[in-house]
C-alpha positions in Angstrom: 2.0 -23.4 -27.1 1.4 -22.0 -23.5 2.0 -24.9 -22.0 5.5 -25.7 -23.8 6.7 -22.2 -22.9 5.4 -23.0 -19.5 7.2 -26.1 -18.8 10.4 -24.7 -20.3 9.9 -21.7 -17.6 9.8 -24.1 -15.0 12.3 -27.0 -15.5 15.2 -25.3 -17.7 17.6 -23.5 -14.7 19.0 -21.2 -17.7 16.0 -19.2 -18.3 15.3 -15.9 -15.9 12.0 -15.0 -14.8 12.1 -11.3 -13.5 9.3 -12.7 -10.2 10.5 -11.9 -7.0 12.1 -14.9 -4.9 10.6 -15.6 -1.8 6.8 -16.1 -0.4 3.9 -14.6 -2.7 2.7 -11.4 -1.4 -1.1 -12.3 -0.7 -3.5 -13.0 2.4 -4.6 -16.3 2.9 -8.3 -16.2 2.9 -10.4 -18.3 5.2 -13.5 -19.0 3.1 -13.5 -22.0 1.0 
C-alpha cells in the first residue's frame, strides 16, 4: 500500500506535495 501511494506521489504531475522546492536543508556528513 505504501509503495503504490508512493509511486503515485512521484510520477502523477497532478498530485501536490506541500515539500519545499529546491535543495534539502541538511549538512553533508563526511563519515561513511
Amino acid at each position: 500500500m505504501a509503495l503504490r501511494q508512493i509511486c503515485q506521489w512521484s510520477f502523477n504531475p497532478t498530485i501536490e506535495t506541500e515539500l519545499p522546492e529546491g535543495t534539502p536543508p541538511y549538512i553533508e556528513n563526511d563519515a561513511p
